[in-house]
N, CA, C and O atoms as a printed pandas DataFrame, in Angstrom:
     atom_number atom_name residue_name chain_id  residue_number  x_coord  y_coord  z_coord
0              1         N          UNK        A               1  104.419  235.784  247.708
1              2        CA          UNK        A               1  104.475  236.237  249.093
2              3         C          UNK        A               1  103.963  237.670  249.147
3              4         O          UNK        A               1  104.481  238.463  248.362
4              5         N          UNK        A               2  103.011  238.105  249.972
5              6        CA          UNK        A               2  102.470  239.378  250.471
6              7         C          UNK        A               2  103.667  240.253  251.660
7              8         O          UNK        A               2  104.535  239.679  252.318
8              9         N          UNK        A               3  103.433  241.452  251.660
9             10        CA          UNK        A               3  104.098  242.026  252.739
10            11         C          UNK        A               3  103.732  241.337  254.180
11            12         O          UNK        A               3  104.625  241.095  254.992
12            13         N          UNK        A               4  102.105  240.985  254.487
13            14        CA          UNK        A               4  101.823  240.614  255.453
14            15         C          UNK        A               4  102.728  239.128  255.900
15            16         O          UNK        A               4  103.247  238.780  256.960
16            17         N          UNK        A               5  102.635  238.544  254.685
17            18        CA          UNK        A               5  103.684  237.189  255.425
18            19         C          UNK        A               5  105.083  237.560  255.251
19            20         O          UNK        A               5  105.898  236.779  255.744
20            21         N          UNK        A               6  105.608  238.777  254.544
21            22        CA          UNK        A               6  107.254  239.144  255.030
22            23         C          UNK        A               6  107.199  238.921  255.901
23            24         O          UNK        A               6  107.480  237.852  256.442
24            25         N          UNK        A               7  106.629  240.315  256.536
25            26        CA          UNK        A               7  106.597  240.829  258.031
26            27         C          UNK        A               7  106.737  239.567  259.012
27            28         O          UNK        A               7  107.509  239.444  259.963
28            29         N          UNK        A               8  105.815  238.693  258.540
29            30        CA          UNK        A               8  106.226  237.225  259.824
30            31         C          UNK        A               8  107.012  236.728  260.139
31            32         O          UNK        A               8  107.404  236.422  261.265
32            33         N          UNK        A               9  107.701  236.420  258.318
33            34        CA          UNK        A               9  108.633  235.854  258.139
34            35         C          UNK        A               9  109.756  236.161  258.769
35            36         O          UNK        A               9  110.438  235.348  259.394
36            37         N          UNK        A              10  110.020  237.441  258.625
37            38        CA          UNK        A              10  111.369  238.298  259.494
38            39         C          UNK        A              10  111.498  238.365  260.309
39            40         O          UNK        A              10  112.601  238.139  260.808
40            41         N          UNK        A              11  110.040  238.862  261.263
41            42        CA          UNK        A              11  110.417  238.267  262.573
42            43         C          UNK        A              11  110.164  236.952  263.339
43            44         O          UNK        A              11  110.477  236.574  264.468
44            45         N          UNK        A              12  109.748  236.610  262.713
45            46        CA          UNK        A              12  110.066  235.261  263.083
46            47         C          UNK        A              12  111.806  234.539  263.452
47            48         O          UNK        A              12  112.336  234.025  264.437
48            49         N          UNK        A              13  112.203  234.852  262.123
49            50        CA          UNK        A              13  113.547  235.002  261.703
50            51         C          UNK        A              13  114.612  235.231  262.616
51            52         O          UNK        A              13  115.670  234.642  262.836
52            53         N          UNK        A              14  113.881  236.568  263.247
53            54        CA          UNK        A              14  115.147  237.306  263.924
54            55         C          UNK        A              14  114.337  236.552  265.502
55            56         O          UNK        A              14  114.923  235.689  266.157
56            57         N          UNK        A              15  113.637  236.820  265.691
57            58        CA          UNK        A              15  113.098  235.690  267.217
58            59         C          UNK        A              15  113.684  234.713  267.558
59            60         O          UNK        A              15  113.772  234.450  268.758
60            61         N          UNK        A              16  114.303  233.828  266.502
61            62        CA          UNK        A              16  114.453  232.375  266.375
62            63         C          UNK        A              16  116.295  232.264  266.378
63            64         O          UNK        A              16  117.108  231.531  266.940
64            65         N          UNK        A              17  116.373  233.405  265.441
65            66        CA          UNK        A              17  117.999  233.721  265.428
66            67         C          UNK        A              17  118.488  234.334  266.723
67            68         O          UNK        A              17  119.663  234.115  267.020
68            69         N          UNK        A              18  117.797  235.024  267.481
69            70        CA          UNK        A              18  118.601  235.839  268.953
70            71         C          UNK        A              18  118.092  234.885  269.965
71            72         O          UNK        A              18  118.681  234.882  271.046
72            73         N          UNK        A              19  116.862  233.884  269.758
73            74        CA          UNK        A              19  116.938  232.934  271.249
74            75         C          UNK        A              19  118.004  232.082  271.045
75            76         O          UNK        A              19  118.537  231.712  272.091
76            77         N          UNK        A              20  118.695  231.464  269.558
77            78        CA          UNK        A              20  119.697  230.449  269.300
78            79         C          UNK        A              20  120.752  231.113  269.684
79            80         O          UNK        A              20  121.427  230.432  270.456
80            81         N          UNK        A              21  121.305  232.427  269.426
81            82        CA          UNK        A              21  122.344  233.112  270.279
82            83         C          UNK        A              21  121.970  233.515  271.523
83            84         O          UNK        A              21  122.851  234.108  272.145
84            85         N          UNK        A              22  121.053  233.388  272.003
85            86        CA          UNK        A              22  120.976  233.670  273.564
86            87         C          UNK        A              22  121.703  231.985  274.274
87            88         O          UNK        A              22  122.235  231.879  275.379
88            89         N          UNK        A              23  121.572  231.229  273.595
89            90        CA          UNK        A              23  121.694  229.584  274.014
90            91         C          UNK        A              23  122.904  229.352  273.924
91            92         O          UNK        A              23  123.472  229.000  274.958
92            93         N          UNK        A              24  123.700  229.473  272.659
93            94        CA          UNK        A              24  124.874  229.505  272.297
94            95         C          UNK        A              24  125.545  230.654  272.831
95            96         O          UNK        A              24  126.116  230.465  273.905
96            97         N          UNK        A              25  125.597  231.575  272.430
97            98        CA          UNK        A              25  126.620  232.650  272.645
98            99         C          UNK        A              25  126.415  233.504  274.175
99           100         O          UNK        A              25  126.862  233.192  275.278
100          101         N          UNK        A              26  125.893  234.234  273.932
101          102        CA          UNK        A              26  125.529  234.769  275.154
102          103         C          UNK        A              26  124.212  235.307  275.208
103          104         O          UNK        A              26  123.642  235.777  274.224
104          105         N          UNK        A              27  123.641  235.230  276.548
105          106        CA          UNK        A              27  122.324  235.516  276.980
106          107         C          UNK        A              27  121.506  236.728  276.833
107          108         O          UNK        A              27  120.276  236.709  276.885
108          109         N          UNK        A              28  122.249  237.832  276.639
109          110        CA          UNK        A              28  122.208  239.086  276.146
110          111         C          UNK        A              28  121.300  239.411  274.950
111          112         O          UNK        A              28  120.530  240.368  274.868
112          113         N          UNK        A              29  121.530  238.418  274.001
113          114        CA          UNK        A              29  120.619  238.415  272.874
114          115         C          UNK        A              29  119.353  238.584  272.926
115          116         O          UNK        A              29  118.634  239.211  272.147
116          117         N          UNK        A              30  118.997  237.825  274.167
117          118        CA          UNK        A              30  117.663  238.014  274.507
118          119         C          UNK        A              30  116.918  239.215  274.645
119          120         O          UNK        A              30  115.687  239.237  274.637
120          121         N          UNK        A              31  117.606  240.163  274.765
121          122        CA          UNK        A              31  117.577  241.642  274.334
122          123         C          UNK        A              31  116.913  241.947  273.099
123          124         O          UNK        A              31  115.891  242.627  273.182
124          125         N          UNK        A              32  117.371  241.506  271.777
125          126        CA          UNK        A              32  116.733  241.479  270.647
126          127         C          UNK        A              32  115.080  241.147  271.020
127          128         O          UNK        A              32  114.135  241.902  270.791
128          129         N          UNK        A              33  115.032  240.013  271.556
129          130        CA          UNK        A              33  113.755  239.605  271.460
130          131         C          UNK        A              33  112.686  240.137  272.273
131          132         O          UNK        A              33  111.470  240.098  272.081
132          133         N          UNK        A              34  113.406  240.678  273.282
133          134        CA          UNK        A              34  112.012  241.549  274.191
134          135         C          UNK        A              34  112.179  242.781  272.837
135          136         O          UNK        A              34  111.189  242.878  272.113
136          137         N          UNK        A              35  113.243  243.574  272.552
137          138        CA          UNK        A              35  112.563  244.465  271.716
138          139         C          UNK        A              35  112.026  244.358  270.040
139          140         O          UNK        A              35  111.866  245.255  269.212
140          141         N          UNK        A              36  111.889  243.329  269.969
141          142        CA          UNK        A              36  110.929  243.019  268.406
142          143         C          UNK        A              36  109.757  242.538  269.066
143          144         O          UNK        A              36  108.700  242.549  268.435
144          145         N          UNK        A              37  109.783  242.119  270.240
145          146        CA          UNK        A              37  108.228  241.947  271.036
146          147         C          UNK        A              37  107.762  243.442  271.454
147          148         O          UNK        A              37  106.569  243.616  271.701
148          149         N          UNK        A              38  108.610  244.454  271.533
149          150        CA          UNK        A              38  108.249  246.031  272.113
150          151         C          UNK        A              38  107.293  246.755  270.284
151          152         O          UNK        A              38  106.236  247.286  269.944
152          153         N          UNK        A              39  108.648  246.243  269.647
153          154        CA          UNK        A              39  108.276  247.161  268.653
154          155         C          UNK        A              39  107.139  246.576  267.740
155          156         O          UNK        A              39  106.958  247.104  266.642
156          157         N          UNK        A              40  106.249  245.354  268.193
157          158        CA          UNK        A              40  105.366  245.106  267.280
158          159         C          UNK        A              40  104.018  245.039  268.327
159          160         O          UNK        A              40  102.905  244.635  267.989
160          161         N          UNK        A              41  104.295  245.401  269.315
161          162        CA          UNK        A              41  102.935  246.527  270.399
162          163         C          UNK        A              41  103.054  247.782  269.890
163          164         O          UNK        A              41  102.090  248.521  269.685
164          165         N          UNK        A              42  104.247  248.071  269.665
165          166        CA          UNK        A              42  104.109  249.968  269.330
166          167         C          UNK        A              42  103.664  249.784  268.139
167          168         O          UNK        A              42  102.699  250.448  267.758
168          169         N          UNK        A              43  104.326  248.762  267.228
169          170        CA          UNK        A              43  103.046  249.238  265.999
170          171         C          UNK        A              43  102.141  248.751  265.446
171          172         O          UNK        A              43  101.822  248.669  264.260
172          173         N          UNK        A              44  101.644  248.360  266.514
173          174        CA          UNK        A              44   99.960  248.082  266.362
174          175         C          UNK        A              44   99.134  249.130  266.280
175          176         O          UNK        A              44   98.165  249.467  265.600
176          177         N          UNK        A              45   99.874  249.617  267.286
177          178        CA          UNK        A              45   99.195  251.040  267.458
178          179         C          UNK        A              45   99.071  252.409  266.305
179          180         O          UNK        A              45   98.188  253.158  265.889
180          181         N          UNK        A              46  100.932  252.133  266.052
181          182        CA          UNK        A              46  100.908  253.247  265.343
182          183         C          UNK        A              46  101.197  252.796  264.032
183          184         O          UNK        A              46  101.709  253.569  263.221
184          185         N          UNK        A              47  100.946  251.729  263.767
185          186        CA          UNK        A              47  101.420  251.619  261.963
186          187         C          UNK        A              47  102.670  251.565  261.090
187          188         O          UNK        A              47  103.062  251.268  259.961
188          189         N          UNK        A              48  103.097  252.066  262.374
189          190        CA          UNK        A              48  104.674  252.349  261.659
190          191         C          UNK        A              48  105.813  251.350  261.770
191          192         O          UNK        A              48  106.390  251.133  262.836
192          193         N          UNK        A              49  106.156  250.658  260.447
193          194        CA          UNK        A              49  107.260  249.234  260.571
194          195         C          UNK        A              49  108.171  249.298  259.607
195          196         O          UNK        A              49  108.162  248.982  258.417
196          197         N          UNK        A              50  108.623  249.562  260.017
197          198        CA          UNK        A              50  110.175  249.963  258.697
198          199         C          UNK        A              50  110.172  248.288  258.185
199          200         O          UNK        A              50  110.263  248.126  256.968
200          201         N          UNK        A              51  110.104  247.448  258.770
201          202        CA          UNK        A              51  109.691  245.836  257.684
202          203         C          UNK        A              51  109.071  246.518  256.799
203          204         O          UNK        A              51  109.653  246.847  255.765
204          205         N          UNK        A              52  107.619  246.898  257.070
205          206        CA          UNK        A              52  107.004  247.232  255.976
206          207         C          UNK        A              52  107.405  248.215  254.838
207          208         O          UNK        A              52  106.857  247.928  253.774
208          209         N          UNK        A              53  108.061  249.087  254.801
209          210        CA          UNK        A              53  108.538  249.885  254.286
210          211         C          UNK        A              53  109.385  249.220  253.417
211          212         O          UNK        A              53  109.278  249.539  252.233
212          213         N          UNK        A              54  110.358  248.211  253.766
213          214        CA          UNK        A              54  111.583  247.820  252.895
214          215         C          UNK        A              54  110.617  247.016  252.104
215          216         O          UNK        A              54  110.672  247.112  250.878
216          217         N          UNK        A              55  109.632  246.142  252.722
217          218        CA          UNK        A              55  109.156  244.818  251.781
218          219         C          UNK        A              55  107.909  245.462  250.487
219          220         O          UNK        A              55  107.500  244.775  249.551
220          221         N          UNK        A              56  107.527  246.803  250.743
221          222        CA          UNK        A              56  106.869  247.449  249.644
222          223         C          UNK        A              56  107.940  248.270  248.962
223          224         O          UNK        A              56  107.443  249.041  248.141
224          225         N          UNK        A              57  109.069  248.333  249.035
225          226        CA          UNK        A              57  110.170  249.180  248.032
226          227         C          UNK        A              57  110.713  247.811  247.533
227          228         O          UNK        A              57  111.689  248.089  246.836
228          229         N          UNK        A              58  110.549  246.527  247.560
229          230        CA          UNK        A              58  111.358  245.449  246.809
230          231         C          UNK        A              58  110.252  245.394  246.158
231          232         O          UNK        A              58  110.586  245.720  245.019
232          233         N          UNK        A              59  108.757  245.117  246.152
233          234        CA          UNK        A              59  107.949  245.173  245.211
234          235         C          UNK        A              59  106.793  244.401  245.501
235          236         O          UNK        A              59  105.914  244.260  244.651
236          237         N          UNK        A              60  106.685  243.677  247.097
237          238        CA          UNK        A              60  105.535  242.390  247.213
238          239         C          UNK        A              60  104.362  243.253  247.424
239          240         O          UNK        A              60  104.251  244.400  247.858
240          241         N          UNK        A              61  103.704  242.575  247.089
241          242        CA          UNK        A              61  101.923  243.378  247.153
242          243         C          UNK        A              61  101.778  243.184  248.269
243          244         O          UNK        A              61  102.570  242.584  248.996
244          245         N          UNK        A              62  100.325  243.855  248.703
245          246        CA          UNK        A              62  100.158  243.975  249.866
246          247         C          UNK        A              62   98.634  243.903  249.836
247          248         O          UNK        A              62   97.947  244.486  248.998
248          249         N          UNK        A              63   98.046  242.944  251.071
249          250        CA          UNK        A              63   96.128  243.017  250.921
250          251         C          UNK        A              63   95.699  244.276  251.415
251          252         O          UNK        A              63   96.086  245.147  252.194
252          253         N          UNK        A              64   94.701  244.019  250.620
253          254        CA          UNK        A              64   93.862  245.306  250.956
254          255         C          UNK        A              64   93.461  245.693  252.020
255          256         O          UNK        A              64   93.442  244.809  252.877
256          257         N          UNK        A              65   92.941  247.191  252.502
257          258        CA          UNK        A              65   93.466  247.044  254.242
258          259         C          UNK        A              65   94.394  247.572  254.811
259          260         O          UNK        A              65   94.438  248.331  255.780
260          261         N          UNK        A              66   95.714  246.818  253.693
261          262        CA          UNK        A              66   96.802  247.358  255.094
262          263         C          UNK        A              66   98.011  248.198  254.234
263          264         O          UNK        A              66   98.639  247.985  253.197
264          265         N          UNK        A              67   97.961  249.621  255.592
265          266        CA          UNK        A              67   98.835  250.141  254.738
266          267         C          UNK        A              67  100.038  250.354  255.052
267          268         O          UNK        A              67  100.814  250.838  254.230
């Protein structure tokens, strides 16, 4: 696994986990998901993803390209 498919993986993860508590528990969750939809416009822009950060300190490579 590359950092680039962490990064999916997780949020994917957490997308999938706060619409199932928006369904079940309460609707609120949905909160999560507009902001992991906020914070992956902001870092498009700016590069900056603390995902990325944790998944290059556990050790997965990363393609070339991206830093």
């Amino acid at each position: 696994m590359t950092v680039e498919r962490g990064i999916m993986l997780v949020v994917g993860v957490l997308v999938l986990a706060s619409v199932l508590l928006a369904v079940y528990v309460n609707i609120n969750w949905l909160w999560l998901t507009g902001i992991l939809g906020a914070h992956l416009i902001v870092a498009s822009f700016t590069g900056f993803c603390p995902v990325v950060m944790i998944l290059k300190k556990i050790g997965l490579p990363q393609k070339a390209g991206f830093s």
